[in-house]
N, CA, C and O of each residue as an XYZ file, in Angstrom:
932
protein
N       0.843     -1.188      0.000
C       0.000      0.000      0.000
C       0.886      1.248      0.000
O       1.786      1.195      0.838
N       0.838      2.423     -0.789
C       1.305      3.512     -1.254
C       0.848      4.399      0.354
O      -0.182      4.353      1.026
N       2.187      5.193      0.538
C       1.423      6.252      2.192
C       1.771      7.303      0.899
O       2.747      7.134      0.169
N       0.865      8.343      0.756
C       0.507      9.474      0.799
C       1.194     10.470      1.551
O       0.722     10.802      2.639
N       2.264     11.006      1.119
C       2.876     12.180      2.632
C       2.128     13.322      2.319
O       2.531     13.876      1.296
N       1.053     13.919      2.929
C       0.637     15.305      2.860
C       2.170     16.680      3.187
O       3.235     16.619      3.800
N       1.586     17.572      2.524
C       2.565     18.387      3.054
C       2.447     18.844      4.188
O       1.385     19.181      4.712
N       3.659     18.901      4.723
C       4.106     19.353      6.411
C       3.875     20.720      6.454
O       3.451     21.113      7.541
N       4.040     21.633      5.522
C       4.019     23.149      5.830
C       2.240     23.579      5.901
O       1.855     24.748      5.932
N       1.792     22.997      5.909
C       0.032     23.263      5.795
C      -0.746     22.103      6.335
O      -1.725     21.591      5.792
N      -0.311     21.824      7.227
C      -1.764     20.538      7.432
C      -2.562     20.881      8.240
O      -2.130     21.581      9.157
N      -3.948     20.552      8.229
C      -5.383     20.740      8.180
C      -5.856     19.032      8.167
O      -5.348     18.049      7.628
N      -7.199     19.237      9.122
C      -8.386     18.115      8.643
C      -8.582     18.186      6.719
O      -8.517     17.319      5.847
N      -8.705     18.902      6.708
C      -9.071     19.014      5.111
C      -7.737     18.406      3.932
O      -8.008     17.753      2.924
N      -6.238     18.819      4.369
C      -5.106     18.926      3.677
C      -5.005     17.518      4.060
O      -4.785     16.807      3.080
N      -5.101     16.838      5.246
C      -4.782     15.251      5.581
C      -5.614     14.088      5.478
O      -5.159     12.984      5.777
N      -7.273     14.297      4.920
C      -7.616     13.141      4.544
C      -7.608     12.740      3.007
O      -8.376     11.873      2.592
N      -6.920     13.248      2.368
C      -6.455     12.493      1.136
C      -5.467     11.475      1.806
O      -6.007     10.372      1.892
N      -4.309     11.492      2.262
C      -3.441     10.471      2.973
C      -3.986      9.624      3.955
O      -3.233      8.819      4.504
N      -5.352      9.685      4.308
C      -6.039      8.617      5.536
C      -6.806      8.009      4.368
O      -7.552      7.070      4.647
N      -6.745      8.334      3.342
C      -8.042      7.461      2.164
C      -8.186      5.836      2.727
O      -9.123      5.048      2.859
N      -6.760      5.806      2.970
C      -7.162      3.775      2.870
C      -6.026      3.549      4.649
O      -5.888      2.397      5.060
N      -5.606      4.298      5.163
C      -4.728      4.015      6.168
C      -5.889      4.593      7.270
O      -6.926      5.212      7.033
N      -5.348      4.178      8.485
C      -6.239      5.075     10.128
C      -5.226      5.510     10.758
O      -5.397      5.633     11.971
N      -3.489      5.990     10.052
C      -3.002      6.735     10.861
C      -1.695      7.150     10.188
O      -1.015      6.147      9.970
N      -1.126      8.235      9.798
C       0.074      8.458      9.755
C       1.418      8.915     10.546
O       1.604     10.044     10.094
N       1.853      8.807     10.938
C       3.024      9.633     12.213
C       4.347     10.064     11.137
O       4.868      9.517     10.165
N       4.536     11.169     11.778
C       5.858     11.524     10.669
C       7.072     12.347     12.330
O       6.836     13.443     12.838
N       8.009     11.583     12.686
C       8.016     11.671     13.994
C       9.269     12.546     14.330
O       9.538     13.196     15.341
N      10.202     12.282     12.722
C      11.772     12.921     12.748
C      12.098     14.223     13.869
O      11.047     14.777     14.189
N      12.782     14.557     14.235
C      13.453     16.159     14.478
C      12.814     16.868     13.724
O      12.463     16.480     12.609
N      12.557     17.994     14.180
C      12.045     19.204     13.294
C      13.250     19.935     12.447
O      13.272     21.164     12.386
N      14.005     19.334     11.957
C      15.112     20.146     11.334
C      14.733     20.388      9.944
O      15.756     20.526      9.274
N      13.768     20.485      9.308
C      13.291     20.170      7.866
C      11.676     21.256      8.097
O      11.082     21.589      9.123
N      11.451     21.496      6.876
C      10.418     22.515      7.131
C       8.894     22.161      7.080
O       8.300     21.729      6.092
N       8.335     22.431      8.381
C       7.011     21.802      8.874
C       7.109     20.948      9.965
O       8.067     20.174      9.983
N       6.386     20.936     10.791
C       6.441     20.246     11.868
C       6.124     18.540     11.909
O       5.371     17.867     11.204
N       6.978     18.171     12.976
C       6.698     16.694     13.567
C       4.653     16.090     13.430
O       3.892     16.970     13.831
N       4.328     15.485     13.199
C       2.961     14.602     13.102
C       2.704     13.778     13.376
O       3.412     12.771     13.367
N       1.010     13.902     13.915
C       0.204     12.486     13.660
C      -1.123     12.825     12.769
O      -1.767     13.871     12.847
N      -1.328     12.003     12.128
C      -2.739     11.976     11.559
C      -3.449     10.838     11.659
O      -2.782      9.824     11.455
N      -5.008     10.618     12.001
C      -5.953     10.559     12.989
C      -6.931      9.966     11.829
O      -7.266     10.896     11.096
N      -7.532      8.655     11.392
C      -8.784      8.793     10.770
C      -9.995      7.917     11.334
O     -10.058      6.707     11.122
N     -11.093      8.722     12.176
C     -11.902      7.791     13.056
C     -13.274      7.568     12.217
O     -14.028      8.491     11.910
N     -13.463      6.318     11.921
C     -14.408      6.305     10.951
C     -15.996      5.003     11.790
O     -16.011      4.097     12.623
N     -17.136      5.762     10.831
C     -18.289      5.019     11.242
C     -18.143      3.800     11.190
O     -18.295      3.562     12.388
N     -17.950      2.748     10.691
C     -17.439      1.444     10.227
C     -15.838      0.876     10.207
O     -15.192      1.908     10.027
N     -14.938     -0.179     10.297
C     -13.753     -0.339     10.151
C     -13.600     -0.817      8.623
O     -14.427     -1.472      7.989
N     -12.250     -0.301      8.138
C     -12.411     -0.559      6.744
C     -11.368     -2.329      6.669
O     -11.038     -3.002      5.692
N     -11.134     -2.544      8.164
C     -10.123     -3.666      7.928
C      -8.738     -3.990      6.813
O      -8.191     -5.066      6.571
N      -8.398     -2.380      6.184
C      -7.167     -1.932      5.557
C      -6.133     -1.864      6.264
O      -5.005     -2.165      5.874
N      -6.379     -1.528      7.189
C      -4.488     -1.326      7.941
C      -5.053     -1.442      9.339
O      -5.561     -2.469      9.787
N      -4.918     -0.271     10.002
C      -5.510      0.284     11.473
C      -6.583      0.938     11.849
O      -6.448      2.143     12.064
N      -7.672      0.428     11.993
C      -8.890      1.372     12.538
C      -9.452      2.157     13.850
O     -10.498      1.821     14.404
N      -8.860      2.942     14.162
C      -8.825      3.789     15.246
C     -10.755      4.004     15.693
O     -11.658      3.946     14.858
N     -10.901      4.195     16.876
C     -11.720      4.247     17.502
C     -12.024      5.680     18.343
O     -12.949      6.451     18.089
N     -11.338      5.792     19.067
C     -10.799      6.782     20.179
C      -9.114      6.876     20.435
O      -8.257      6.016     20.641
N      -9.077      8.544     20.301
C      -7.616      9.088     20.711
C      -7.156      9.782     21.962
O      -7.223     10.994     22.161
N      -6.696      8.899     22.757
C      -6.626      9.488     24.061
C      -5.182     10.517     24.367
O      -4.015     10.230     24.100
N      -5.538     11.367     24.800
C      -4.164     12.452     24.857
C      -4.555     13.321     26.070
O      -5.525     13.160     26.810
N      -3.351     14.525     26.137
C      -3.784     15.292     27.439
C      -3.734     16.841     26.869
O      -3.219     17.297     25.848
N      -4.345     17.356     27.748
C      -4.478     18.929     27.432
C      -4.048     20.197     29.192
O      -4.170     19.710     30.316
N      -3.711     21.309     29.046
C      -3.322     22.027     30.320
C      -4.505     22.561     30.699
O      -4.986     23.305     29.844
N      -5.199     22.424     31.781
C      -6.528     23.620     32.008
C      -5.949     23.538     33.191
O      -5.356     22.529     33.572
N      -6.121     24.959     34.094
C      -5.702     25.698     35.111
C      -4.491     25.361     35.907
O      -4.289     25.385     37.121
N      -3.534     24.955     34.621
C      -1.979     24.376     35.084
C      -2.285     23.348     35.826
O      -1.913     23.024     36.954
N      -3.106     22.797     34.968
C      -2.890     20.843     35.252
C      -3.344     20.232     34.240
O      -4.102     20.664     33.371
N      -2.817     19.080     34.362
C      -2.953     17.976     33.379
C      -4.026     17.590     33.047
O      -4.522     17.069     34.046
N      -4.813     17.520     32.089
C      -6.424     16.970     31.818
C      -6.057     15.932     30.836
O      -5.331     16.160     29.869
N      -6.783     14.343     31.219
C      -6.991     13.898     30.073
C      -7.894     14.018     29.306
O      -8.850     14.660     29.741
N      -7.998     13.483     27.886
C      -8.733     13.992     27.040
C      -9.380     12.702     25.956
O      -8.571     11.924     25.451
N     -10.531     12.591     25.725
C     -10.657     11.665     24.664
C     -11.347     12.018     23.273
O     -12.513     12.408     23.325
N     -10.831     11.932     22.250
C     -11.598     12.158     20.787
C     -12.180     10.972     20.399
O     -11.537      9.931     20.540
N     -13.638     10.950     19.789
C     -14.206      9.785     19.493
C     -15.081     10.767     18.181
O     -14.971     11.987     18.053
N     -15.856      9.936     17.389
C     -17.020      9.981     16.484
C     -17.582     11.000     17.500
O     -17.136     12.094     17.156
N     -18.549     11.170     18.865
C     -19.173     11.758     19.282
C     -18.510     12.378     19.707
O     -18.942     12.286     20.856
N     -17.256     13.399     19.826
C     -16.684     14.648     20.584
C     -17.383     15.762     19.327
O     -17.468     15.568     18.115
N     -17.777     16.839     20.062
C     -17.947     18.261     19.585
C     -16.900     18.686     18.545
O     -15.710     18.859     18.811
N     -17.536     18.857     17.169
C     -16.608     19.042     16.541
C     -16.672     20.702     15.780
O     -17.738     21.305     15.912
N     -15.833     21.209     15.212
C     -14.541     21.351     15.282
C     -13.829     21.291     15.775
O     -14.885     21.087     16.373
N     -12.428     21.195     16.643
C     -11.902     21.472     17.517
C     -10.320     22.419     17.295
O      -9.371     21.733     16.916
N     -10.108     23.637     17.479
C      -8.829     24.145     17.225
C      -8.162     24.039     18.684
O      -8.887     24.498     19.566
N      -6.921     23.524     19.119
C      -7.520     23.536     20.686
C      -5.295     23.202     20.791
O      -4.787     22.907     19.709
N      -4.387     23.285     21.949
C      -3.210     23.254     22.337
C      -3.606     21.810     22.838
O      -4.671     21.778     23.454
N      -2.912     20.555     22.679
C      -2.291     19.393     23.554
C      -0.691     19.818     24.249
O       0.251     20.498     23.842
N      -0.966     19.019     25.510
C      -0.338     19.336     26.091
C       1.093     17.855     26.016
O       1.156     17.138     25.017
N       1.874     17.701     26.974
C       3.108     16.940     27.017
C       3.044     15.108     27.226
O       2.368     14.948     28.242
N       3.236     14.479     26.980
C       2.886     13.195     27.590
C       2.232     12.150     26.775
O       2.381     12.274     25.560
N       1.746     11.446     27.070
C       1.361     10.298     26.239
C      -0.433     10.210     25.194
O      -1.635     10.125     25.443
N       0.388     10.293     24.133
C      -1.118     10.101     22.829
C      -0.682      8.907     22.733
O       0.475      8.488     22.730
N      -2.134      8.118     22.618
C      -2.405      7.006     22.059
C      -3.812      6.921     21.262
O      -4.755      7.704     21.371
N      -3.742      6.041     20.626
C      -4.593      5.494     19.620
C      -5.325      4.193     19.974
O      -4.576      3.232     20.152
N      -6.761      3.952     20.122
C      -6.978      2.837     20.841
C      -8.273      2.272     19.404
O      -9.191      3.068     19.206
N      -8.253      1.247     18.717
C      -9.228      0.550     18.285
C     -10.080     -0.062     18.815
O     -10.207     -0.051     20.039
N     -11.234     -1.058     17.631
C     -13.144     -1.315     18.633
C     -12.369     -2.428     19.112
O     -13.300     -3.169     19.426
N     -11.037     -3.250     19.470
C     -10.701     -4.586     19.936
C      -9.863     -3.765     21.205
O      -9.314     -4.648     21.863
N      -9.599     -2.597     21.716
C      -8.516     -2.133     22.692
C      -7.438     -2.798     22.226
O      -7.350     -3.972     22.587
N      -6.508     -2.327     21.452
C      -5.672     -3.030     20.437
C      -5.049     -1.043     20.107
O      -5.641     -0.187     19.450
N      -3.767     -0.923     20.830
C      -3.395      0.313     20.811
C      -1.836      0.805     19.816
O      -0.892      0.042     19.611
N      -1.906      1.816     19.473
C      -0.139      2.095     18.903
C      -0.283      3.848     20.108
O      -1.204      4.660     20.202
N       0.710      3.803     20.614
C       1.355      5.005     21.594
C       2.135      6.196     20.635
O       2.644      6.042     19.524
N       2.062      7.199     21.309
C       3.234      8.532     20.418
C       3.836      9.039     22.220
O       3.108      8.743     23.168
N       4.803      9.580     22.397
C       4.910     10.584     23.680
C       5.095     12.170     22.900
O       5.297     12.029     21.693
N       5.082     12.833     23.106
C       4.789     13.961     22.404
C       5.103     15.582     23.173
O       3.993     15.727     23.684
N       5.805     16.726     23.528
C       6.455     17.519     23.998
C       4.837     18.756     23.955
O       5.020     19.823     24.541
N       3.662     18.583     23.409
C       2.916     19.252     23.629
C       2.930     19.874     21.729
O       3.907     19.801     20.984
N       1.774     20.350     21.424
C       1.798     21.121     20.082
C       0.426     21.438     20.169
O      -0.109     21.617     21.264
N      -0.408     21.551     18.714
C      -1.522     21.978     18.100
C      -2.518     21.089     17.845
O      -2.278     20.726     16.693
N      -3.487     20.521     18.217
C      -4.604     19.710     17.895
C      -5.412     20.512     16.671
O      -5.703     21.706     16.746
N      -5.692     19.736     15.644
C      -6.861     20.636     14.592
C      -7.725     19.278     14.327
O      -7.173     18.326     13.776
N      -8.905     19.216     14.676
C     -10.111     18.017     13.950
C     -11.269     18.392     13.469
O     -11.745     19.449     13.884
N     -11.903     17.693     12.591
C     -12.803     18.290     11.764
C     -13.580     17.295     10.961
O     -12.940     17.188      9.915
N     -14.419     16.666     10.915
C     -15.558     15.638     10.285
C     -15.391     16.327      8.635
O     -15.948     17.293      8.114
N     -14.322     15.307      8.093
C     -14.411     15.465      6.721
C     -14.797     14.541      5.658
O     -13.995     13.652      5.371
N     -16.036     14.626      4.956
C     -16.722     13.537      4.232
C     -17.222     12.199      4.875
O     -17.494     11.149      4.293
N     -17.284     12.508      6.337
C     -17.844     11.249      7.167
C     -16.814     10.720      7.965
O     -17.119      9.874      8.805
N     -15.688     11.064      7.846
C     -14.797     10.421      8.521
C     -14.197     11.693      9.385
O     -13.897     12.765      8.860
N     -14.064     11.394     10.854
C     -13.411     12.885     11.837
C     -11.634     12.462     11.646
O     -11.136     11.337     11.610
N     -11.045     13.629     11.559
C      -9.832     13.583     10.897
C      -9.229     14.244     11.536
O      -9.300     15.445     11.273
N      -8.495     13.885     12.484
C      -7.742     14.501     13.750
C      -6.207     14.755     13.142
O      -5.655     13.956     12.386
N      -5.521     16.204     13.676
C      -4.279     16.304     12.920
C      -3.769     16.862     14.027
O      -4.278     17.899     14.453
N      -2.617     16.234     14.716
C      -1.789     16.581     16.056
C      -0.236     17.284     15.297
O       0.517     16.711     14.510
N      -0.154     18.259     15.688
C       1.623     19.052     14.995
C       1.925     19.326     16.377
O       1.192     19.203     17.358
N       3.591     19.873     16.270
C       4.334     19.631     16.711
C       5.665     20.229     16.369
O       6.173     19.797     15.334
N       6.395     21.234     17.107
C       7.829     21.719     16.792
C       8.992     20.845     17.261
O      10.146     20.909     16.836
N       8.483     19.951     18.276
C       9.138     18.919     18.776
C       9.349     17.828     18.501
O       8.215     17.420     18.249
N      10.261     16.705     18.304
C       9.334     15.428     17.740
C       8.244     14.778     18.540
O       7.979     15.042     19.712
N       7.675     13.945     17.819
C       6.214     13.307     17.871
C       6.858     11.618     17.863
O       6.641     10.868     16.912
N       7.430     11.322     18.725
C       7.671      9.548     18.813
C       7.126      8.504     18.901
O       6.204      8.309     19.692
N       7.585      7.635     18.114
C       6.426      6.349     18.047
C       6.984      5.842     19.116
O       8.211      5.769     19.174
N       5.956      5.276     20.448
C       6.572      4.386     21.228
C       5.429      3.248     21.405
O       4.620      3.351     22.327
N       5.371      1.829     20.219
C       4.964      0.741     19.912
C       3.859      0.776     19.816
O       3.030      1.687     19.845
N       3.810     -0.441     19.671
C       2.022     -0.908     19.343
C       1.567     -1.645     18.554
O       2.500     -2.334     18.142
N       0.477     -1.977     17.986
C      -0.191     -3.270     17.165
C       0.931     -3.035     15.683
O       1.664     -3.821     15.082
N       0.632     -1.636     15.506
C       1.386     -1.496     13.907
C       2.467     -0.611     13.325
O       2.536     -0.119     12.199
N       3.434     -0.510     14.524
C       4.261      0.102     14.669
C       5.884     -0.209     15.622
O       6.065     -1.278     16.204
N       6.704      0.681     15.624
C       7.826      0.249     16.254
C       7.995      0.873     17.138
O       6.974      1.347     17.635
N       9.351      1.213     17.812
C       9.870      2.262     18.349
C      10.655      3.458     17.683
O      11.579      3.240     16.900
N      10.313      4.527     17.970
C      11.218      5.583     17.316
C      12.957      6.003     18.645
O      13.083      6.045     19.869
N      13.618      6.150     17.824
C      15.009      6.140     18.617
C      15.033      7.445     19.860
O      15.295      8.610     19.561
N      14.839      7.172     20.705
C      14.686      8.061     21.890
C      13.770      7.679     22.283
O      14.072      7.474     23.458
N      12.650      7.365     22.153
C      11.583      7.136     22.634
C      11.365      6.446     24.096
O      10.466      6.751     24.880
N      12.389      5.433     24.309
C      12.654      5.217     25.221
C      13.470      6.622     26.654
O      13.132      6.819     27.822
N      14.018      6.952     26.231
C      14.325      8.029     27.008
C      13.648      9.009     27.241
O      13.863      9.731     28.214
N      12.726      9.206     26.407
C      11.892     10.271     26.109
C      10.767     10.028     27.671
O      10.541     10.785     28.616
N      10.316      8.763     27.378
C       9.591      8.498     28.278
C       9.919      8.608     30.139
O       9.385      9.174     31.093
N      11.032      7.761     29.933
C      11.903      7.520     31.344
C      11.816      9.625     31.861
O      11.606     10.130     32.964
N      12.040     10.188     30.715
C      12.506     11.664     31.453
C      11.645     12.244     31.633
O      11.754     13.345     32.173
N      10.057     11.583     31.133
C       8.674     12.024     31.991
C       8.394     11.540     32.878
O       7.498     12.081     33.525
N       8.777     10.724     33.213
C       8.114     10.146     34.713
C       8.929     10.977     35.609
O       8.523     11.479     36.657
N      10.674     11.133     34.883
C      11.266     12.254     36.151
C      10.049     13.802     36.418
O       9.491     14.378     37.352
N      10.171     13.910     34.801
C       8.990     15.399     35.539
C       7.792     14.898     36.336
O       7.337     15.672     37.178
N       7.135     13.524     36.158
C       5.937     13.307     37.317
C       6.570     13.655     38.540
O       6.333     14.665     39.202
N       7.210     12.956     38.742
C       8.251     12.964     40.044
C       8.243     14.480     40.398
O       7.632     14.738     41.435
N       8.815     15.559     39.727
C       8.915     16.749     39.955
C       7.511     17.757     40.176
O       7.502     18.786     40.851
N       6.485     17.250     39.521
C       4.892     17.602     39.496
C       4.515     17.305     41.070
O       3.793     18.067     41.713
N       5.093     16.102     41.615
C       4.329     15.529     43.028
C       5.337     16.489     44.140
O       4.801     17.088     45.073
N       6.591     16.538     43.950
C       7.475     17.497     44.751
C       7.872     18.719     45.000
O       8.055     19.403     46.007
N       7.976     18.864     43.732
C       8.119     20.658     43.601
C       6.866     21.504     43.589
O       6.054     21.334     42.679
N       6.613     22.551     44.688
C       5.722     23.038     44.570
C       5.799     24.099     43.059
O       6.784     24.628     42.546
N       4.462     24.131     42.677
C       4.380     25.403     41.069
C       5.110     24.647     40.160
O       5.406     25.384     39.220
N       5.603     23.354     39.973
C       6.179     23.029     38.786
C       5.463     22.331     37.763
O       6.010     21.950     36.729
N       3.921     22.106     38.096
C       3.384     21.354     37.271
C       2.563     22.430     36.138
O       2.387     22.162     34.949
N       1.987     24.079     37.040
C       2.071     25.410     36.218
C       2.645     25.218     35.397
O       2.177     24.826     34.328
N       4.211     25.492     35.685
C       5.276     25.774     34.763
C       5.634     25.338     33.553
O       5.855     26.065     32.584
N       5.723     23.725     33.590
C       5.915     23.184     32.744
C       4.120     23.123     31.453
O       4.002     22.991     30.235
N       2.954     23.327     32.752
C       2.392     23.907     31.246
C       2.238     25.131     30.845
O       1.829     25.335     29.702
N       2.502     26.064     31.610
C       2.827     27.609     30.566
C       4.130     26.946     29.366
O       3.909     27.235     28.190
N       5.017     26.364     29.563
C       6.110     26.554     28.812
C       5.438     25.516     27.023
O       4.515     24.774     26.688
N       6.590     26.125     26.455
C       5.518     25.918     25.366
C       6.726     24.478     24.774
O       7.751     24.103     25.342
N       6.219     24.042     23.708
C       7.316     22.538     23.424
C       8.155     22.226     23.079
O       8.526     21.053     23.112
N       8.929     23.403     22.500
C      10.753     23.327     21.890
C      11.060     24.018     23.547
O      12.270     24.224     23.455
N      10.683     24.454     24.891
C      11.400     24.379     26.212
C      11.150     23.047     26.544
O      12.084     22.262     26.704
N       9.904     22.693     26.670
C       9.677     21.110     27.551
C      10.844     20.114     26.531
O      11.566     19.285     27.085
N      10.883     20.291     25.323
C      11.654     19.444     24.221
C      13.160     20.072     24.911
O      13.776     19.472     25.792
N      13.368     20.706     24.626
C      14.985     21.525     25.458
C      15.538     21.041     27.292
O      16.655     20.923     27.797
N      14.478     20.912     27.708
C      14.786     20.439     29.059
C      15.166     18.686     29.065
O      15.828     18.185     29.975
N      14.665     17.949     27.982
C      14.860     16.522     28.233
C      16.186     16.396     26.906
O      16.636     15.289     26.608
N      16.674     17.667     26.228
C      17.889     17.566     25.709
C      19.171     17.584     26.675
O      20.207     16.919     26.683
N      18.672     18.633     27.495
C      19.718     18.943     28.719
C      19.819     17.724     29.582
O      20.902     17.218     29.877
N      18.620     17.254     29.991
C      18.599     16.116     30.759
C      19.691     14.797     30.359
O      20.330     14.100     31.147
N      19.655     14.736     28.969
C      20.000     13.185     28.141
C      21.374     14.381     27.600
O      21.465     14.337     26.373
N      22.041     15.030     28.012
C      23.035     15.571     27.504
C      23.876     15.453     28.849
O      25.000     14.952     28.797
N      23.498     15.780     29.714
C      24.184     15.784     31.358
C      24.002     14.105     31.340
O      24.775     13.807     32.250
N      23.629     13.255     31.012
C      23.866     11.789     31.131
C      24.591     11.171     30.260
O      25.163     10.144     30.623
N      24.719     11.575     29.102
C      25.630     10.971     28.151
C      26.910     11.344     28.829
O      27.642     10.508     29.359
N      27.212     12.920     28.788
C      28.355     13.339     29.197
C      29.214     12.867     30.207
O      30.441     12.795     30.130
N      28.049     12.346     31.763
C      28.582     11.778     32.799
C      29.037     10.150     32.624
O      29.500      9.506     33.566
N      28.740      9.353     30.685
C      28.879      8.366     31.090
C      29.691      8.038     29.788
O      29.156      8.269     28.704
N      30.899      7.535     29.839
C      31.533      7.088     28.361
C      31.155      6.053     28.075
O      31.304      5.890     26.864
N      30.553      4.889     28.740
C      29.938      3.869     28.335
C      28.361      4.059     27.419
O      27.934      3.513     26.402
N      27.819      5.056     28.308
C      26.820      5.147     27.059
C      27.089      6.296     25.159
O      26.442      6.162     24.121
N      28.151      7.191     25.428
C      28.517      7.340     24.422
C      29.283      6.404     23.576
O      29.101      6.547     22.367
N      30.158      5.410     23.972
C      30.462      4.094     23.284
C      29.371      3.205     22.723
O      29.550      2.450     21.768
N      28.293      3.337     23.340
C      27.148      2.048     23.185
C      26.035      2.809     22.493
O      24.985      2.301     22.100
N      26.341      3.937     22.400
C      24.922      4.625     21.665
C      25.557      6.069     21.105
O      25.520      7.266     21.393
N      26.033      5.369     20.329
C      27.052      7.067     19.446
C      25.849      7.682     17.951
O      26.055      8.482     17.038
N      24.986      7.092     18.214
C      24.306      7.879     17.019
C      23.371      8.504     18.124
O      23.300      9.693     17.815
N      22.650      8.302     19.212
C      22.112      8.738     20.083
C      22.735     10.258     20.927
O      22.249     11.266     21.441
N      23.861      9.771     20.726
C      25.072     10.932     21.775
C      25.088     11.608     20.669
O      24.814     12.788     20.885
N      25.350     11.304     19.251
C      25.547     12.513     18.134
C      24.238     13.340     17.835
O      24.210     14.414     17.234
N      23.055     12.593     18.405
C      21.839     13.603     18.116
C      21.349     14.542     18.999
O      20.830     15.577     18.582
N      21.462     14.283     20.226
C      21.583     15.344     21.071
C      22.637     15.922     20.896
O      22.219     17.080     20.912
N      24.092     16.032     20.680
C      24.454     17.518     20.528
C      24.080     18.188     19.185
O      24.475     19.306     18.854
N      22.961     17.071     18.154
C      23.262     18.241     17.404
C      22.001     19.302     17.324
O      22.140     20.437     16.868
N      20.732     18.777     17.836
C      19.672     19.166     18.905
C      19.855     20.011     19.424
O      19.186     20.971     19.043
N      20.922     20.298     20.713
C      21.483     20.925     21.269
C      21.767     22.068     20.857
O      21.133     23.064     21.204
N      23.547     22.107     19.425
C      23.573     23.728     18.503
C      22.352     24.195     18.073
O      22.108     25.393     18.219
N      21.317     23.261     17.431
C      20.219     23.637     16.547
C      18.968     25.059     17.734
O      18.482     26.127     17.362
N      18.867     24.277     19.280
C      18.701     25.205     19.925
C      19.162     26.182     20.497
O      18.604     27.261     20.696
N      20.094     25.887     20.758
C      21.061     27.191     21.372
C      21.171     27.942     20.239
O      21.219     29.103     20.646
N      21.242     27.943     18.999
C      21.889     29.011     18.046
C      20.517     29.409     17.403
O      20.563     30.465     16.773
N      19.078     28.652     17.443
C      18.315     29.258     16.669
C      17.125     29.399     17.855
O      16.167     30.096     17.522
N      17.096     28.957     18.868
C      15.879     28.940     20.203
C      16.407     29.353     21.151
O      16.026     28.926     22.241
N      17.462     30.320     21.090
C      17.681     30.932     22.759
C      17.325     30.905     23.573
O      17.937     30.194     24.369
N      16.064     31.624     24.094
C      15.065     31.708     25.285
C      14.325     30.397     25.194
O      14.021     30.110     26.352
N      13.877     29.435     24.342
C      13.636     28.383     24.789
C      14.340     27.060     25.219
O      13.876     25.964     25.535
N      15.690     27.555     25.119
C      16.883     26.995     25.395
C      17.179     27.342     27.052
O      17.295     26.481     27.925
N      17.247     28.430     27.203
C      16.855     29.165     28.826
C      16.108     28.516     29.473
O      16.452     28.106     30.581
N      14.847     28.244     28.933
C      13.829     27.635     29.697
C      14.162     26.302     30.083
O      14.109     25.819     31.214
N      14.466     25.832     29.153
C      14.460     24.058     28.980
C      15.327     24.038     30.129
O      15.085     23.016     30.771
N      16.261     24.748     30.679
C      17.308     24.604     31.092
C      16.941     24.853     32.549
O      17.423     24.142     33.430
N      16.009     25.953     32.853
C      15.642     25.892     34.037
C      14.792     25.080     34.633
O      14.850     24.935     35.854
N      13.604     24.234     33.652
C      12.749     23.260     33.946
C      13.639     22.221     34.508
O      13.398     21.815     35.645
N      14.797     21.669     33.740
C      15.406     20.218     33.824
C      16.115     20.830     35.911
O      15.951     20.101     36.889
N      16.619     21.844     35.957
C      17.307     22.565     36.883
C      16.233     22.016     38.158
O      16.730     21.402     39.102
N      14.840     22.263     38.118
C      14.205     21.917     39.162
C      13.735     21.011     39.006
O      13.595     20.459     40.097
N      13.334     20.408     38.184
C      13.023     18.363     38.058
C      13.942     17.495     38.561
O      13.709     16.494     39.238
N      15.402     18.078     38.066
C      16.579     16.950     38.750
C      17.057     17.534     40.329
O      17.943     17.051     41.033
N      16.371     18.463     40.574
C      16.760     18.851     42.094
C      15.511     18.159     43.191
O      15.614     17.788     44.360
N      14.115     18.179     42.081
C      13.369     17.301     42.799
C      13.499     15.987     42.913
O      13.288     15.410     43.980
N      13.959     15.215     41.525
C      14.413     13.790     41.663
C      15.083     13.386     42.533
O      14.975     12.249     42.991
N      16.118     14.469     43.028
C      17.041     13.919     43.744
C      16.543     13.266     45.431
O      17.380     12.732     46.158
């Protein structure tokens, strides 16, 4: 089966169900170093077409009054929706509970009932990682990605005002704080730069890409990781 890449510089409910025609999901998960943001695309339909993956409900989280809300999209959610997701775990759940996961630094939700089918489009300045599932793999970090959210849970239950913080901050800081994080660990360990040198080469290059073009969200990232690893401790 042929995937369809919609273009990254414009996506829309409208611009992304030509590419859901015969699929129930696309993820496009790379670094943002290329123009247009990190993705998922979303196709929840009345019937399963038994083509690939048939999504049901998309469970994700959103910030209301500097806290964490979960959130669910189905056939019956209020639609349009233009609306901010927040940091943490999207998943995708089918009519068998039969799931594929993303972890995700927070971005833009856009959905919209197009020709019968609701067509959910999640962006992203950060990457958008596959972490497994019925029809999918792992994306490289993903594993770390995760491990360095549970440190911020950790920091949400300890630090007073840090669970605010981290949702005022917007997702190239929350993305910047778990660079710093996995940059202060490589550094402290030559065994994991021996054992994972394409891993150690992508965070620093993550790293110039923010410092020289995201300053102040480079600042930030830097002060988030500053009080998460003082709460971990």
């Amino acid at each position: 089966m042929a995937i369809i890449r919609p273009d990254r510089t414009h996506l829309d409910p409208a611009s992304a169900a030509p590419a859901l025609a015969d699929l129930g999901f696309i993820a496009s998960s790379d670094p943002p170093d290329s123009p247009g943001p990190a993705y998922l695309l979303v196709a929840i339909r009345d019937k399963p077409t038994l083509l690939h993956y048939d999504p049901e409900a998309i469970d994700y989280w959103v910030s209301e009054g500097g806290r964490g809300t979960a959130r669910t999209l189905t056939r019956e959610t209020r639609l349009p929706i233009e609306a901010d997701f927040s940091w943490g775990l999207i998943r995708i759940v089918d009519r068998l509970q039969v799931t594929n996961a993303y972890l995700a630094f927070g971005g833009h939700l856009s959905a919209a009932a197009i020709g019968g089918v609701v067509v959910a489009v999640f962006t992203s300045p950060a990457p958008l990682l596959r972490r497994g599932g019925h029809s999918q793999g792992w994306d490289q970090g993903a594993d770390s990605v995760g491990a360095f959210f549970s440190r911020f849970l950790l920091a949400v239950d300890y630090a007073p005002g840090f669970e605010a913080r981290v949702a005022r901050a917007d997702p190239l800081t929350r993305y910047a704080a778990y660079l710093v994080d996995g940059l202060a660990r490589y550094r402290a360990s030559p065994l994991l730069r021996a054992e994972q040198p394409e891993m150690w080469a992508l965070l620093q290059a993550e790293e110039r890409r923010l410092r020289t073009g995201h300053e102040s969200e480079w600042t930030g990232g830097e002060a988030l990781w500053l009080t998460a690893s003082s709460a971990s401790r």
